[in-house]
N, C-alpha and C positions, 0 to 999 in steps of 0.2 A: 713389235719393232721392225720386223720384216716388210712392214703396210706402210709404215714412213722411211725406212730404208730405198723401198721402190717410187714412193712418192717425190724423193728429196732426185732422187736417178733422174727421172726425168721431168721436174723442173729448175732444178741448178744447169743444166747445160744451155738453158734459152737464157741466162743474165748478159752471156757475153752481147748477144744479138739486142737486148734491149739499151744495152750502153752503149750501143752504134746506133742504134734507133735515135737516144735523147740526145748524147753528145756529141755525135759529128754530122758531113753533111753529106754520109753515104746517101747514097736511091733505098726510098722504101721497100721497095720493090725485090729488088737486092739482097736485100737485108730477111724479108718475109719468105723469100727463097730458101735462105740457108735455115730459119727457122722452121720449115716446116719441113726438109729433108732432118733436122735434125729428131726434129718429133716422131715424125714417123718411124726413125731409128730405133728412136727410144721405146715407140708402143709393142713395133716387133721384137725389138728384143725382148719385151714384158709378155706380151704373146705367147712366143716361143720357148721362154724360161730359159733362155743363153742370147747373150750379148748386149745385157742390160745397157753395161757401161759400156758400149761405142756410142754412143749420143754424145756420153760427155767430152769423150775423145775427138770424134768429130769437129765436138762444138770448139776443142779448146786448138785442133790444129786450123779450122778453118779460118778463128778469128785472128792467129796469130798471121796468116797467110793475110786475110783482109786489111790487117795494121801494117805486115812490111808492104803492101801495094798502096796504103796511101802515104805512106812516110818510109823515109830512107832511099837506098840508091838505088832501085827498079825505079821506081819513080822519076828521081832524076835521070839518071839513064835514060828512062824511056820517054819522058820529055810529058807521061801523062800519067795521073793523080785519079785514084777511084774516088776517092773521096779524102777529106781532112781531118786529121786527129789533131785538137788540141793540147795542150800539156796538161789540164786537168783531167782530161777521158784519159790518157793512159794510167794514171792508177787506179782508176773506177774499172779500167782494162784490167789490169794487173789482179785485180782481186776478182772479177770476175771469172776470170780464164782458170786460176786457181781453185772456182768452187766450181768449174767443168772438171777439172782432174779430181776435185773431188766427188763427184755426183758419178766418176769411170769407178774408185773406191766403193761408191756405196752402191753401185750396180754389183761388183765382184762381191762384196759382202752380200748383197739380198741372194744371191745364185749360190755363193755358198751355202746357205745356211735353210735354203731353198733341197738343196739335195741334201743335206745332213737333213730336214726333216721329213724325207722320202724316207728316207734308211730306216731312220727310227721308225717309223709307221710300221714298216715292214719288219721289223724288228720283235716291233709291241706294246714298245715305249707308252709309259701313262702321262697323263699332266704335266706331272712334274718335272720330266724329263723335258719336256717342251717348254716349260718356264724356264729351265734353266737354260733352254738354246736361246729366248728371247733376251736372258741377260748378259748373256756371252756377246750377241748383239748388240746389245746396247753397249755395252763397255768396247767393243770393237767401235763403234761408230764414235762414241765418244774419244778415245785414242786418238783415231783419225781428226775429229776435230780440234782437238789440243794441239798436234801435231799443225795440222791447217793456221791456227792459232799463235801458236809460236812462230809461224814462219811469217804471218802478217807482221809481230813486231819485230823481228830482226829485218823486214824492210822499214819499217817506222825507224827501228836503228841507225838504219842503213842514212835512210834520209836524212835522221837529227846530225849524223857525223858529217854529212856532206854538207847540213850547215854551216859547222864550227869550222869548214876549212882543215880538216885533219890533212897536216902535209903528209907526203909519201910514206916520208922516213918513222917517223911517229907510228905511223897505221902500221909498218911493218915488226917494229918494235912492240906494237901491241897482238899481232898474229903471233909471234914468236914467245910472248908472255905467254899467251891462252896454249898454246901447241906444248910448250912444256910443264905447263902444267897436268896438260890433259894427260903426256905422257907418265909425269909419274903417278898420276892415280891411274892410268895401264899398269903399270908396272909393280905396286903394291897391291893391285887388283888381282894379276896372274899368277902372285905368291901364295896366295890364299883356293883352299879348295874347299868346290863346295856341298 
């Protein structure tokens, strides 16, 4: 799990660059730039066994820089445009940029578990103790992906409510449902010990 752990590190942080590449009308050139500072990030930090995940962090602040420079008020303001995002590339964006923050996750996870399996060695540790680091892994990654998962449909949410026209008032009346609820399962939760 450690071998796909580092494999998924540094190819999720190139998606952002490839959905610039098909769907707007950055320079190749441009765009091949930030791709291959970002790889290179990635291979040193694999290299070096520290800083897996800055690839993914790079990738995920650079494209957010590259999207407010082609849309929004720099743009206006400065009267000049890198290039143009459509309204379909920003969610192809959006998801993209989310599997570089998670490709920085699965960097922090291969390094963790990278030095937990120094220790053990040094240790003594047999087999089985390194199966069970790989399943620790796996269930960490897996987390992270549900967690990733969950967050894509509460923008699916997000959007389906922005259909129906949720007026103000309503949306507020519905945070205020969920908020008290949440609280009193707090608050029968902190009665109970465990």
């Amino acid at each position: 799990m450690r071998a796909l752990s580092a494999t998924l590190a540094l190819i999720l942080p190139l998606t952002p660059y490839v959905v610039f590449m098909t769907m707007t009308d950055y320079s190749r050139l441009f765009i091949y730039v930030f791709m291959g500072i970002t790889a290179i990030m990635g291979v040193v930090g694999l290299a070096r066994g520290r800083g897996l995940g800055r690839a993914g962090l790079f990738s995920a602040f650079s494209s957010m820089v590259l999207l407010a420079l082609a849309m929004g008020y720099i743009p206006y303001t400065a009267h000049v445009a890198l290039g143009t995002v459509g309204e379909p590339a920003l969610r192809f964006l959006a998801l993209s940029i989310s599997l570089s923050i998670y490709a920085y996750f699965l960097g922090s996870v291969y390094e963790a578990s990278n030095r937990m399996a120094r220790r053990m060695r040094e240790l003594g540790y047999g087999v089985e103790g390194f199966r069970e680091l790989d399943v620790t892994n796996a269930i960490v990654i897996g987390i992270g992906a549900a967690l990733l998962g969950v967050s894509f449909i509460i923008t699916l949410l997000m959007e389906f409510i922005k259909l129906i026209s949720l007026a103000p008032l309503m949306a507020l009346l519905i945070f205020i449902i969920v908020y008290l609820i949440a609280m009193v399962i707090a608050r029968v939760h902190r009665g109970e010990k465990p």
